[in-house]
N, CA and C atoms of all chains as a GROMACS GRO file, in nm:
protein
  561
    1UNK      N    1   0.466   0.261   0.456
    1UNK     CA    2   0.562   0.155   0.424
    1UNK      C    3   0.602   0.080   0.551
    2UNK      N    4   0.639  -0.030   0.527
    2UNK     CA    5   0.674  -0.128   0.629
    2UNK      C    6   0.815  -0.141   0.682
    3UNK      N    7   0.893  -0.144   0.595
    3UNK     CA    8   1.057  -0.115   0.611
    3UNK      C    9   1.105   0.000   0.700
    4UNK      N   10   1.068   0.105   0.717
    4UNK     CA   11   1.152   0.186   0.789
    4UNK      C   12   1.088   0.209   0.945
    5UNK      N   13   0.998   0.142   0.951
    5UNK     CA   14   0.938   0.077   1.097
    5UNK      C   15   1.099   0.036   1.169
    6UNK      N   16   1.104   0.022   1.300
    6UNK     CA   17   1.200   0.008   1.387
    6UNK      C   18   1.179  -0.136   1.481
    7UNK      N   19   1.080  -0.190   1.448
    7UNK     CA   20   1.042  -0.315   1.502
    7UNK      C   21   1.068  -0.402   1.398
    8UNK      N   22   1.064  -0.336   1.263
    8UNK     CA   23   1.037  -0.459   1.114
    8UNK      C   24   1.208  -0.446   1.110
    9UNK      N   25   1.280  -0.347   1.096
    9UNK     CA   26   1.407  -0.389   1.074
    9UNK      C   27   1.502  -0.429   1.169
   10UNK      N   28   1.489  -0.423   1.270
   10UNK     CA   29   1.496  -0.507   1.385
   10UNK      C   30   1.491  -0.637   1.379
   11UNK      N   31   1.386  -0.695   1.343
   11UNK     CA   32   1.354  -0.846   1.325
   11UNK      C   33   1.466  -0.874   1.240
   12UNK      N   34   1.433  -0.791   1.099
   12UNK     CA   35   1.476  -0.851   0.947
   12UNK      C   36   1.589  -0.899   0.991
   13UNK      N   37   1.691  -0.762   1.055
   13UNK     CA   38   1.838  -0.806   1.076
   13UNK      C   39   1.822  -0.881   1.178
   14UNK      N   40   1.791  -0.932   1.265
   14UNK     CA   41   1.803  -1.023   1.392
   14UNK      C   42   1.791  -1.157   1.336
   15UNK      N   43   1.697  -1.212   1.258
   15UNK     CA   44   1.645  -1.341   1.193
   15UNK      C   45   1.725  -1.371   1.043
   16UNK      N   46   1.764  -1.222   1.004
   16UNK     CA   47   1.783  -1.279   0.863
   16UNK      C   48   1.897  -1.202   0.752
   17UNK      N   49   1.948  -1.254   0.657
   17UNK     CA   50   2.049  -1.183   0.553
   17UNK      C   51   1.908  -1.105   0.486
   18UNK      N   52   1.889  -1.015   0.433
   18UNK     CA   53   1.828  -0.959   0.334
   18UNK      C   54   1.808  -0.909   0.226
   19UNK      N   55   1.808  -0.949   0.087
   19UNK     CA   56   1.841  -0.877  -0.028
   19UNK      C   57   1.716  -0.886  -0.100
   20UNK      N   58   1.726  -0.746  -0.173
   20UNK     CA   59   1.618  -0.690  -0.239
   20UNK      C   60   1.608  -0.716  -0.412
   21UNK      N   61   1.510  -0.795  -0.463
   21UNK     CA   62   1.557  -0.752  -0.601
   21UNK      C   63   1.423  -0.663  -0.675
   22UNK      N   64   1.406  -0.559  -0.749
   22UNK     CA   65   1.317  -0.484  -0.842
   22UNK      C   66   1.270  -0.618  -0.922
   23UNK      N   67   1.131  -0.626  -0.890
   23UNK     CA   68   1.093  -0.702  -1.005
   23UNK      C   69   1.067  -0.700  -1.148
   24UNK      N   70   1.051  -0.582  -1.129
   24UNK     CA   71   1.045  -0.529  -1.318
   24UNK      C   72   1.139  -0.442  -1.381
   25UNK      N   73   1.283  -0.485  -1.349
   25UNK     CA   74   1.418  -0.516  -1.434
   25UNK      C   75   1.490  -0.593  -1.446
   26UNK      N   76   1.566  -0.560  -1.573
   26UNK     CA   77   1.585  -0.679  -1.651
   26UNK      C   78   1.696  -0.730  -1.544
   27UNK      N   79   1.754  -0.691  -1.505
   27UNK     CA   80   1.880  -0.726  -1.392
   27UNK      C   81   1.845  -0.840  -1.330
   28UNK      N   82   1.730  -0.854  -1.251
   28UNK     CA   83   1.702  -0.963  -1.201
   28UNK      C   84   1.620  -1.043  -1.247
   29UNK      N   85   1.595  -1.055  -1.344
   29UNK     CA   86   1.542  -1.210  -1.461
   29UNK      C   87   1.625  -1.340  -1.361
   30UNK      N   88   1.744  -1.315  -1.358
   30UNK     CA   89   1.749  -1.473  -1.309
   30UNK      C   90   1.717  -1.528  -1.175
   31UNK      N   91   1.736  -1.409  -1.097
   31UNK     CA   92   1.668  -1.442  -0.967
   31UNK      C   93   1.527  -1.488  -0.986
   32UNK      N   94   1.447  -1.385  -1.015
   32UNK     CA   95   1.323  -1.413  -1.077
   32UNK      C   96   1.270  -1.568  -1.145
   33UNK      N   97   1.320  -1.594  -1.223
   33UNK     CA   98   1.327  -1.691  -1.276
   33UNK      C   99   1.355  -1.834  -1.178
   34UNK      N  100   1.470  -1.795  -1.119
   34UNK     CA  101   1.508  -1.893  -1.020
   34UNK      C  102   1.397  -1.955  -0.887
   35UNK      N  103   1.364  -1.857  -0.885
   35UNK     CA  104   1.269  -1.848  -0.766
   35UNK      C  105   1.067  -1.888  -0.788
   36UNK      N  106   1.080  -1.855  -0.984
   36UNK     CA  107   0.928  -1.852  -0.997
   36UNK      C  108   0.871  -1.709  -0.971
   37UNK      N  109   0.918  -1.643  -0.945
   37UNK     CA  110   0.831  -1.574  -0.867
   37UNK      C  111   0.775  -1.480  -0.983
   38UNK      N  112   0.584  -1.426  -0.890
   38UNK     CA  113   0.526  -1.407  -0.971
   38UNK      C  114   0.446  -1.257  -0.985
   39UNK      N  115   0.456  -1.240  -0.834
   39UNK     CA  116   0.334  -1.135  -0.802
   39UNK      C  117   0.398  -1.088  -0.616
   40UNK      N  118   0.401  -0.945  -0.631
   40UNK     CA  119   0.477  -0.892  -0.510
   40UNK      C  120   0.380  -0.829  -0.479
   41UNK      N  121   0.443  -0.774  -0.341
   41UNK     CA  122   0.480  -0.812  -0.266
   41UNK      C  123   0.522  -1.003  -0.230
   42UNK      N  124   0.666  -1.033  -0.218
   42UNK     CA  125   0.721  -1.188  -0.226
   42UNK      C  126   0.857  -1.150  -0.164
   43UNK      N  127   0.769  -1.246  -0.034
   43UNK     CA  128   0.924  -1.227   0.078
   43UNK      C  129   0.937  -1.451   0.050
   44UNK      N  130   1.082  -1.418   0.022
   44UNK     CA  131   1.084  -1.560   0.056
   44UNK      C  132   1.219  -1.576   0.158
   45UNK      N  133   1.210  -1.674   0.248
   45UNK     CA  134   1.299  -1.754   0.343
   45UNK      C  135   1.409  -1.841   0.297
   46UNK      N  136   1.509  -1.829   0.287
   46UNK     CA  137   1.597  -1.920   0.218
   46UNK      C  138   1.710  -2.014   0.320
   47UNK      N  139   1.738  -2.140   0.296
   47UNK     CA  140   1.862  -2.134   0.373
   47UNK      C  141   2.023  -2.060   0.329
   48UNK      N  142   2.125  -2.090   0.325
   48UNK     CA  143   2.196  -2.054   0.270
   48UNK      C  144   2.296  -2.115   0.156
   49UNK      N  145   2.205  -2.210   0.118
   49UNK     CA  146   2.216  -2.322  -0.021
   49UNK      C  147   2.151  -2.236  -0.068
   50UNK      N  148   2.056  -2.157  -0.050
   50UNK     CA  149   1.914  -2.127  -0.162
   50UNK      C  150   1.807  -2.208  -0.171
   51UNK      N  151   1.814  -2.265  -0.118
   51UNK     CA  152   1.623  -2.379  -0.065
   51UNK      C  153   1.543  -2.298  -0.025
   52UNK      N  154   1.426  -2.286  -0.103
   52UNK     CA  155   1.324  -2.231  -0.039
   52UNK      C  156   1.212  -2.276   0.007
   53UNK      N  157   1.282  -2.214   0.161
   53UNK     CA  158   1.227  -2.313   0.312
   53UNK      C  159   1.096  -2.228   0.377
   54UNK      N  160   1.027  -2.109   0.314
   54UNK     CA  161   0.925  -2.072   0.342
   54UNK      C  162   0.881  -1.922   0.297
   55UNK      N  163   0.768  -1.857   0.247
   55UNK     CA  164   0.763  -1.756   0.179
   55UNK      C  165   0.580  -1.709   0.195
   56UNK      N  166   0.545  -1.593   0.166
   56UNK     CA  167   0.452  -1.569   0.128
   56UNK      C  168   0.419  -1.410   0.066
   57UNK      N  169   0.310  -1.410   0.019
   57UNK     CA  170   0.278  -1.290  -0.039
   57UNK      C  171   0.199  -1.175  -0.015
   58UNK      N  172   0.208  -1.086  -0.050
   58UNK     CA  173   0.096  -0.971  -0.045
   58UNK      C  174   0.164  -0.839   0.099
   59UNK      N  175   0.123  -0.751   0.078
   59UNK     CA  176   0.141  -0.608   0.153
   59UNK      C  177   0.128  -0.663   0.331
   60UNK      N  178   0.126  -0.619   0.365
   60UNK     CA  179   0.148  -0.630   0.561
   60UNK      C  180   0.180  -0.531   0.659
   61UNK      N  181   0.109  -0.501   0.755
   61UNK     CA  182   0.115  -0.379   0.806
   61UNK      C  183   0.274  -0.392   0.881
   62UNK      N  184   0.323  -0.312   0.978
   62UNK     CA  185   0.405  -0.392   1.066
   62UNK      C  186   0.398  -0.462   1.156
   63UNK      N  187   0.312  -0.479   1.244
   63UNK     CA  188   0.252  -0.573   1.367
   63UNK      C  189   0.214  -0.664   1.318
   64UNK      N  190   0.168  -0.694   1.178
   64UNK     CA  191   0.146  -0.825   1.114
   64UNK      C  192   0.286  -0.875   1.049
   65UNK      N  193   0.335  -0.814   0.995
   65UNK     CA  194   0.471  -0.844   0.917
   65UNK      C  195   0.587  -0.907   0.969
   66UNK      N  196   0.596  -0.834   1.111
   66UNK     CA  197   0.681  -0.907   1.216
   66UNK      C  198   0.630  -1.037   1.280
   67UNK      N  199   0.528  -1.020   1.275
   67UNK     CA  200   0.446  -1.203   1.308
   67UNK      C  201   0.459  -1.312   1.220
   68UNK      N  202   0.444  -1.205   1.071
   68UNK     CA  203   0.457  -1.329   0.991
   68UNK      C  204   0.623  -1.391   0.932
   69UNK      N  205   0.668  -1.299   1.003
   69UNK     CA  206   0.857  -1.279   0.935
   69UNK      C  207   0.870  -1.427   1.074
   70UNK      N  208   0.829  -1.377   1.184
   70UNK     CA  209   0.878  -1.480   1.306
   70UNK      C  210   0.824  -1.624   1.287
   71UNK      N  211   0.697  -1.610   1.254
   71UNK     CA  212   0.650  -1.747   1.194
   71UNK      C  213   0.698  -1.829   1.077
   72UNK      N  214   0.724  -1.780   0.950
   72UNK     CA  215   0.765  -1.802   0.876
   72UNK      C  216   0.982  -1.883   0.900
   73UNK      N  217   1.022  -1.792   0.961
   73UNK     CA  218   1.140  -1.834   1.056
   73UNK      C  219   1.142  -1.918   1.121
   74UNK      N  220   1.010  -1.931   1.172
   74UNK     CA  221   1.035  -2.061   1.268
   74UNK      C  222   1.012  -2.150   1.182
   75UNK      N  223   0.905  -2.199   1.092
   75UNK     CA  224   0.910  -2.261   1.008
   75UNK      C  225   1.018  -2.332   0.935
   76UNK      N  226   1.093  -2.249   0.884
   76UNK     CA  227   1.201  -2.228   0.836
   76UNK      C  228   1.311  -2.318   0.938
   77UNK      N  229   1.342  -2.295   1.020
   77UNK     CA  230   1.424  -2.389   1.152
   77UNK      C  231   1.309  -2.510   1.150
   78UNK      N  232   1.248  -2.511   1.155
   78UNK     CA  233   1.125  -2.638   1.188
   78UNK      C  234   1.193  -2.756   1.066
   79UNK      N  235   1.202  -2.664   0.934
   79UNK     CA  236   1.220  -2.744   0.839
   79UNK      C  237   1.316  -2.833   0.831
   80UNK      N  238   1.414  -2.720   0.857
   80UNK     CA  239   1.575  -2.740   0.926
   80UNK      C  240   1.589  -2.829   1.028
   81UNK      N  241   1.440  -2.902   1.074
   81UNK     CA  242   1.493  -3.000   1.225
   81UNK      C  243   1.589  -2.908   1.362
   82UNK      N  244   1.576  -2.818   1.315
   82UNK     CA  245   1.626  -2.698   1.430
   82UNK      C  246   1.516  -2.689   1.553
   83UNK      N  247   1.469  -2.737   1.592
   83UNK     CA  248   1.330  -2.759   1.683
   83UNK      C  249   1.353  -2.660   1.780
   84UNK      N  250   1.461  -2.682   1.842
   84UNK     CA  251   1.447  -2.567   1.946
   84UNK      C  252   1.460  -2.398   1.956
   85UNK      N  253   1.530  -2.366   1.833
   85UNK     CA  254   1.499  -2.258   1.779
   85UNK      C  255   1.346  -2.222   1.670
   86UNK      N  256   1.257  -2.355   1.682
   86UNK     CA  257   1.154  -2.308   1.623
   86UNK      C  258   1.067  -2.295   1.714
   87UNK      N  259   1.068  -2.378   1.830
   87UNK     CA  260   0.967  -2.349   1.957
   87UNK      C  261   1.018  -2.187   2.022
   88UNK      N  262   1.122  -2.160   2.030
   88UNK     CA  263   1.157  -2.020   2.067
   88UNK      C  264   1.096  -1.928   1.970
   89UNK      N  265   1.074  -1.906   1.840
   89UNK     CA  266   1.052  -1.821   1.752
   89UNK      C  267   0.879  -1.828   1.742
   90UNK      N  268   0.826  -1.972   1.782
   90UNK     CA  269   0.668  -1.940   1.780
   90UNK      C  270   0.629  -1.908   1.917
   91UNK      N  271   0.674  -1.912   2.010
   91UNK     CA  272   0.662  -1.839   2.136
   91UNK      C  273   0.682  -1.669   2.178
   92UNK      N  274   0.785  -1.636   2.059
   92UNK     CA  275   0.824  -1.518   2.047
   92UNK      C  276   0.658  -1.475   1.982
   93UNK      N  277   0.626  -1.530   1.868
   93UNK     CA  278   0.497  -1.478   1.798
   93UNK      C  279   0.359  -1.458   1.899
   94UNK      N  280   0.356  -1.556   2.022
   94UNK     CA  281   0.222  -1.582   2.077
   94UNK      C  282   0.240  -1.492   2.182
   95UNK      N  283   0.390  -1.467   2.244
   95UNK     CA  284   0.422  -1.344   2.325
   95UNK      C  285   0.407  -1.203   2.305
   96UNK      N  286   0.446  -1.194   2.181
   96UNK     CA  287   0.476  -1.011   2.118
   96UNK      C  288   0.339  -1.012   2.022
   97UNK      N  289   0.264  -1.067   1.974
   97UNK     CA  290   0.184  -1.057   1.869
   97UNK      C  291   0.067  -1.219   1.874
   98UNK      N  292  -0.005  -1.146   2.007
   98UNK     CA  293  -0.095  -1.298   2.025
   98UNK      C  294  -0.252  -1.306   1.977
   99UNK      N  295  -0.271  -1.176   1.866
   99UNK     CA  296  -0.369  -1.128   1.827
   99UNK      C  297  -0.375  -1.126   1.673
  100UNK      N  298  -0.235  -1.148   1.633
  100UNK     CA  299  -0.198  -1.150   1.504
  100UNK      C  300  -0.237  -1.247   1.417
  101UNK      N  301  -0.260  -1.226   1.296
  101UNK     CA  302  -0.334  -1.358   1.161
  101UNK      C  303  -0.220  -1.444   1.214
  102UNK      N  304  -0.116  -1.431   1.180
  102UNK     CA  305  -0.061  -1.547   1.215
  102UNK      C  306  -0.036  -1.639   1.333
  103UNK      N  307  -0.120  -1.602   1.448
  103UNK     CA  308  -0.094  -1.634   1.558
  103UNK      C  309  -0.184  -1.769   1.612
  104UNK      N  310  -0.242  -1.833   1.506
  104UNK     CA  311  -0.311  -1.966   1.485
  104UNK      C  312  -0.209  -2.053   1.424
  105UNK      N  313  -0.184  -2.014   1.350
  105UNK     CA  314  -0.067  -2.095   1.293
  105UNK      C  315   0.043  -2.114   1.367
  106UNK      N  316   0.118  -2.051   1.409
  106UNK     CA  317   0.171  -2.060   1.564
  106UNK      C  318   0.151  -2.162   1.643
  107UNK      N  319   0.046  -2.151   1.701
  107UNK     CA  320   0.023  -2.266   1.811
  107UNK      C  321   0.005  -2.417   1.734
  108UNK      N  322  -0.041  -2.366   1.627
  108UNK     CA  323  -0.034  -2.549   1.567
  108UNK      C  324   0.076  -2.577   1.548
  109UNK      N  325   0.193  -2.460   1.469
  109UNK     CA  326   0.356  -2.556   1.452
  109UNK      C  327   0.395  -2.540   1.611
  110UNK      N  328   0.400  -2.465   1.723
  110UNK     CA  329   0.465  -2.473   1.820
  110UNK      C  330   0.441  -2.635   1.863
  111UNK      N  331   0.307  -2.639   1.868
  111UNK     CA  332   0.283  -2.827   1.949
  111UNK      C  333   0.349  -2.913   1.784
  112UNK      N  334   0.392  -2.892   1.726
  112UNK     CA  335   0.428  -2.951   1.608
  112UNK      C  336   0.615  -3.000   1.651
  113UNK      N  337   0.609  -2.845   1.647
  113UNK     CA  338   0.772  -2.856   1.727
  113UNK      C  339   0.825  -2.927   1.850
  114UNK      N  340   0.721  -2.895   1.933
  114UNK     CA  341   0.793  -2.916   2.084
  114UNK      C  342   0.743  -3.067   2.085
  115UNK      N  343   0.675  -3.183   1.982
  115UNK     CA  344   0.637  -3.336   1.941
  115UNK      C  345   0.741  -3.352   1.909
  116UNK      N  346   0.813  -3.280   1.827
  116UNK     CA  347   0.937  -3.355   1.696
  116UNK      C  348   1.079  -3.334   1.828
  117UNK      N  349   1.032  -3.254   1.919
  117UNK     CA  350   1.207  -3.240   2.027
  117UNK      C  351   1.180  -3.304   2.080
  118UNK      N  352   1.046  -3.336   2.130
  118UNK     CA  353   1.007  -3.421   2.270
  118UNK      C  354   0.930  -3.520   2.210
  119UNK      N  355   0.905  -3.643   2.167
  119UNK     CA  356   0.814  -3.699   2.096
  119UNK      C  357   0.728  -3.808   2.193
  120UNK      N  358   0.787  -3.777   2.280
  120UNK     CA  359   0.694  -3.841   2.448
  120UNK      C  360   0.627  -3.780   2.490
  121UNK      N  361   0.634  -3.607   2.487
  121UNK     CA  362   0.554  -3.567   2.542
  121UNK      C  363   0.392  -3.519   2.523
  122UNK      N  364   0.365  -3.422   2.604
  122UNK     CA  365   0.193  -3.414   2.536
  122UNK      C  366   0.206  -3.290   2.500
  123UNK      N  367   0.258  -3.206   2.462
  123UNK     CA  368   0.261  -3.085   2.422
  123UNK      C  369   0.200  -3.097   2.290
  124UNK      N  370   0.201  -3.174   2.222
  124UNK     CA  371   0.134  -3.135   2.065
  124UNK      C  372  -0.048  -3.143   2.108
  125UNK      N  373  -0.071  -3.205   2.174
  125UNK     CA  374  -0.233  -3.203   2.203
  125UNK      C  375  -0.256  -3.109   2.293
  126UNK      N  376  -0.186  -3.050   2.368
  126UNK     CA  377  -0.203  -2.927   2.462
  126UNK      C  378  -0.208  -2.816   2.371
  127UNK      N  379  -0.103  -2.768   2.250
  127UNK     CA  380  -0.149  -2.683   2.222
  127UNK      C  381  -0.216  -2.662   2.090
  128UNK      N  382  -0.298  -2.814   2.045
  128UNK     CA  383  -0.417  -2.853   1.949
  128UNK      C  384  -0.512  -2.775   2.043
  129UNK      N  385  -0.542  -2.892   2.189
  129UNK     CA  386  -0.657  -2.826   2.236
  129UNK      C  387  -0.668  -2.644   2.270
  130UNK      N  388  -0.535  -2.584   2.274
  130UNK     CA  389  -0.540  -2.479   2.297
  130UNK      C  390  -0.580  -2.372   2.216
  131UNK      N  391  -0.531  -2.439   2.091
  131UNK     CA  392  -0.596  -2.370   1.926
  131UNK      C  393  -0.726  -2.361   1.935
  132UNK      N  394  -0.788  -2.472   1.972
  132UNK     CA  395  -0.933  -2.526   1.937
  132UNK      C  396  -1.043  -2.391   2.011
  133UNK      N  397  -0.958  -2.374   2.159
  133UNK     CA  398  -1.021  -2.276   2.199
  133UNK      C  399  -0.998  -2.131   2.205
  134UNK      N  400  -0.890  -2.106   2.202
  134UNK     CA  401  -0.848  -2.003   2.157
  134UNK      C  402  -0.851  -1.903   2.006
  135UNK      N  403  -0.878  -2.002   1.902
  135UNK     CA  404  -0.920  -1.958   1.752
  135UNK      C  405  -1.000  -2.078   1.684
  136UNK      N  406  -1.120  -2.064   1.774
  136UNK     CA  407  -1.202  -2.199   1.704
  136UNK      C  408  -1.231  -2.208   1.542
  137UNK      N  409  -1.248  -2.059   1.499
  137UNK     CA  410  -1.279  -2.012   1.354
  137UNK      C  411  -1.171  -2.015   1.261
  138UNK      N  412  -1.064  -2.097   1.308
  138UNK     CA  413  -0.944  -2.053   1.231
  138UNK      C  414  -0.928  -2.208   1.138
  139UNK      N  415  -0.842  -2.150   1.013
  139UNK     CA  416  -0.821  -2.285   0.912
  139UNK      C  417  -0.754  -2.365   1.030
  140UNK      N  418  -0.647  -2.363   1.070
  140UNK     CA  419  -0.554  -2.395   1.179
  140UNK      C  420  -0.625  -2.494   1.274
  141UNK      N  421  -0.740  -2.447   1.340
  141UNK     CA  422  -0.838  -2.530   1.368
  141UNK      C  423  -0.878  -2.659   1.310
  142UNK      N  424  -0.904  -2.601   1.167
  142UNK     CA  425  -0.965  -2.726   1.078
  142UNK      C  426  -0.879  -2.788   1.090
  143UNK      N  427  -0.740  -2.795   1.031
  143UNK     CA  428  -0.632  -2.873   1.031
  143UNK      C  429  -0.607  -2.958   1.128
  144UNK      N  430  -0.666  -2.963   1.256
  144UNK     CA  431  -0.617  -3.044   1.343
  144UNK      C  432  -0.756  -3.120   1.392
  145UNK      N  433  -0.898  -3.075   1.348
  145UNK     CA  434  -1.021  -3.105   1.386
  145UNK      C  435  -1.000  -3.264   1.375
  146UNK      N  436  -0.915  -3.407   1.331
  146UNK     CA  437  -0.942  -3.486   1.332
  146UNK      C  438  -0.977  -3.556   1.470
  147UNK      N  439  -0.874  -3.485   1.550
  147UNK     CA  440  -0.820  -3.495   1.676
  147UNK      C  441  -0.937  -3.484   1.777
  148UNK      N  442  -1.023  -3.407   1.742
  148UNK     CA  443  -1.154  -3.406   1.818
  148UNK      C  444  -1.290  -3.496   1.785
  149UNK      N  445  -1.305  -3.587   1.704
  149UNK     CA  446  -1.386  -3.686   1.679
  149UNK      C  447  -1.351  -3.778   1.772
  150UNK      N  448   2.093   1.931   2.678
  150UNK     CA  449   2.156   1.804   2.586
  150UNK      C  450   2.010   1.759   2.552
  151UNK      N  451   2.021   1.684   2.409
  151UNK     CA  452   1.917   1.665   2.343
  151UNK      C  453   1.948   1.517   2.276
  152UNK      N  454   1.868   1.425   2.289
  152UNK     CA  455   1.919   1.261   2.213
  152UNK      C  456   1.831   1.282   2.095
  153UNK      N  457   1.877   1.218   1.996
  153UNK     CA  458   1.827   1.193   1.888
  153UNK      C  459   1.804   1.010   1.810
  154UNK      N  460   1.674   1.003   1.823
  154UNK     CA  461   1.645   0.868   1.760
  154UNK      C  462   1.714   0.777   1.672
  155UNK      N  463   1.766   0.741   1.692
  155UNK     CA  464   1.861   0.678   1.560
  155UNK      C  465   1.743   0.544   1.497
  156UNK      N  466   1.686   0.600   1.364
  156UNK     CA  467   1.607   0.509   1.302
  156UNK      C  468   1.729   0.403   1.288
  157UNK      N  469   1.635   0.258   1.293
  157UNK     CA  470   1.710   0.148   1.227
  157UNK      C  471   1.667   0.102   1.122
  158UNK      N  472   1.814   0.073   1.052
  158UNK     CA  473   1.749   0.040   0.856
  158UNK      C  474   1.785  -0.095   0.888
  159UNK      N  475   1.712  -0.140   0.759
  159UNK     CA  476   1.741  -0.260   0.743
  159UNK      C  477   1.881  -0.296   0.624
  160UNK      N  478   1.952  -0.386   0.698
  160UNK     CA  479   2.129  -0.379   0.634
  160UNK      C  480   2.091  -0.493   0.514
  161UNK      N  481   2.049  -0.410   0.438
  161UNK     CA  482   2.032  -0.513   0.270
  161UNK      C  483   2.184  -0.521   0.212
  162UNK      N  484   2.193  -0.663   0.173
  162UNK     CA  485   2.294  -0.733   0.106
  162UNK      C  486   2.328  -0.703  -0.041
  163UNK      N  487   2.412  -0.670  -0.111
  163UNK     CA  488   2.436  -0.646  -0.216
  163UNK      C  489   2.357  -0.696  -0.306
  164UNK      N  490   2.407  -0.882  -0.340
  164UNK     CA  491   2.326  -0.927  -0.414
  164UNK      C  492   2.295  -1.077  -0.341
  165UNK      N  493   2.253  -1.186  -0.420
  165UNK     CA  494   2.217  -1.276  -0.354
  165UNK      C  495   2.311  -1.402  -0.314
  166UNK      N  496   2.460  -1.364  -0.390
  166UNK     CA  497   2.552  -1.475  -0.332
  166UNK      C  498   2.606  -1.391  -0.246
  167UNK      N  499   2.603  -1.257  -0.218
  167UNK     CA  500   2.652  -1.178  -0.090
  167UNK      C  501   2.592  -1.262   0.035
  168UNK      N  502   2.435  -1.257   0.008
  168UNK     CA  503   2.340  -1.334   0.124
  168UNK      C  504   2.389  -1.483   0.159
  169UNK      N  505   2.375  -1.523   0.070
  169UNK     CA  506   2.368  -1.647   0.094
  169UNK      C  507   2.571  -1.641   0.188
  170UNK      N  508   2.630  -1.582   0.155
  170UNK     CA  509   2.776  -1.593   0.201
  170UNK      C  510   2.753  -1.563   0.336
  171UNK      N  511   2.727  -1.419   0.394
  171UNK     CA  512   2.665  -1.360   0.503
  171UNK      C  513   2.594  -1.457   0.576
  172UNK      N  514   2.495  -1.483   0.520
  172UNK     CA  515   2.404  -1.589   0.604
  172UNK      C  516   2.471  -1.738   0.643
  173UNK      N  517   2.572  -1.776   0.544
  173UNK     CA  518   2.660  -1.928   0.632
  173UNK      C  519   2.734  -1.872   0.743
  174UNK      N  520   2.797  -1.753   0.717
  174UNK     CA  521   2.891  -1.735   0.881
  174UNK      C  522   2.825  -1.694   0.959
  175UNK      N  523   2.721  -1.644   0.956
  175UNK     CA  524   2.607  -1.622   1.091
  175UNK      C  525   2.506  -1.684   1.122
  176UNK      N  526   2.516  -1.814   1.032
  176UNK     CA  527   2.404  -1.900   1.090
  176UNK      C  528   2.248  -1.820   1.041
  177UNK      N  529   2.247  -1.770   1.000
  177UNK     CA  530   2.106  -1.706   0.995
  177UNK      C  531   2.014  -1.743   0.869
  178UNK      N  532   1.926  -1.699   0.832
  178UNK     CA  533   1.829  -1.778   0.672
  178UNK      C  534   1.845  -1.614   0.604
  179UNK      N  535   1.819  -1.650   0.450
  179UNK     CA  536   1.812  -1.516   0.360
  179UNK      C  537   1.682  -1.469   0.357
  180UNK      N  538   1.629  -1.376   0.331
  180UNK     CA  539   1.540  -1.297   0.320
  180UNK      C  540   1.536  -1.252   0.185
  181UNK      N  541   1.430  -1.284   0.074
  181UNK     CA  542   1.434  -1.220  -0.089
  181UNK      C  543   1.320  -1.127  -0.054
  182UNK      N  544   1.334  -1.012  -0.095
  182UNK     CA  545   1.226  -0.940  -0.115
  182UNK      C  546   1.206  -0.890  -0.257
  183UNK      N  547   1.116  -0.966  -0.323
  183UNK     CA  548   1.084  -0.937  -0.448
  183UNK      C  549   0.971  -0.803  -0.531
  184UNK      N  550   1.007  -0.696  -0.518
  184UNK     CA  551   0.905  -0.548  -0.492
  184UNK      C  552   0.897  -0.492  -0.662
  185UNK      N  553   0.794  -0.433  -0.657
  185UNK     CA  554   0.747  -0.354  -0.749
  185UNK      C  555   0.783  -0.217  -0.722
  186UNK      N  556   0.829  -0.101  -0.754
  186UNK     CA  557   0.880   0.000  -0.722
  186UNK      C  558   0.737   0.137  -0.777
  187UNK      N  559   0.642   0.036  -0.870
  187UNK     CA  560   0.551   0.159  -0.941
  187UNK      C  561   0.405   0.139  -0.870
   0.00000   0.00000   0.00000
């Protein structure tokens, strides 16, 4: 299990409120409902309206889980126009976990972020080109391949 | 003298307007974890 890891609950509480609901009772139909949701493992990101500002699915070891909790967070602030807490949180990912699935995705929102704080600067093509070589095989890659024609 | 590890849990919220309350005075985002127990 992933939860009683000391790095995963660490994060959880550092980044986030956390509540749990059983998906298959009747108790939480309306959450459920509220949310769509369909198929768990389903972590979703919320603000504190209840917008849901980023989520994904399926089992995760902990060295992946904490990558994808930090990414997803940053995201999450990204969405929020919080820029500088999203360049901190994908830096945190490429620092502690620079091997991790999610660690392509990363470098594309980090130069995403540090464009939208700084929109003069060159950081979004620094760390395109840095993707490019660093995870040439990655979707993340594709996503930005226009940039190299 | 002998120390002992103190595992850290994760501090789950009652329910989800607990979170969402919690999460405005600390600035922080909610976390749903939607689980199968079987």
């Amino acid at each position: 299990m992933t939860y009683p890891e000391d790095t995963v609950a660490d994060a959880i509480n550092r980044l986030t409120v956390p509540v749990q609901y059983d998906s298959t009772v009747e108790a939480s139909a309306p959450v459920v409902e509220r949310y769509r949701h369909v198929w768990t493992p389903d972590i979703r990101i919320l603000d504190s309206e209840g917008y849901d500002l980023a989520h994904w699915n399926g089992y995760l070891p902990p060295y992946e889980f904490v990558a994808r909790l930090l990414t997803e967070t940053a995201f999450a602030r990204l969405r929020l126009r919080q820029y500088h807490d999203a360049i901190s949180l994908y830096e945190e990912v490429l620092r502690r976990f620079p091997t991790s699935a999610a660690a392509a995705e990363a470098i594309y929102f980090l130069g995403v972020a540090q464009y939208r704080a700084n929109p003069a600067g060159d950081d979004l093509r620094k760390q395109w080109r840095y993707l490019q070589s660093r995870f040439p095989e990655s979707e993340w890659r594709i996503k930005q391949s226009f940039i190299e024609q | 003298m002998t120390t002992t590890h103190q595992a850290t849990k994760v501090e789950w919220a009652q329910s989800l307007d607990d979170a969402f309350h919690k999460a405005k005075n600390a600035n922080k985002l909610v976390l749903i974890d939607f689980f199968n127990p079987h």
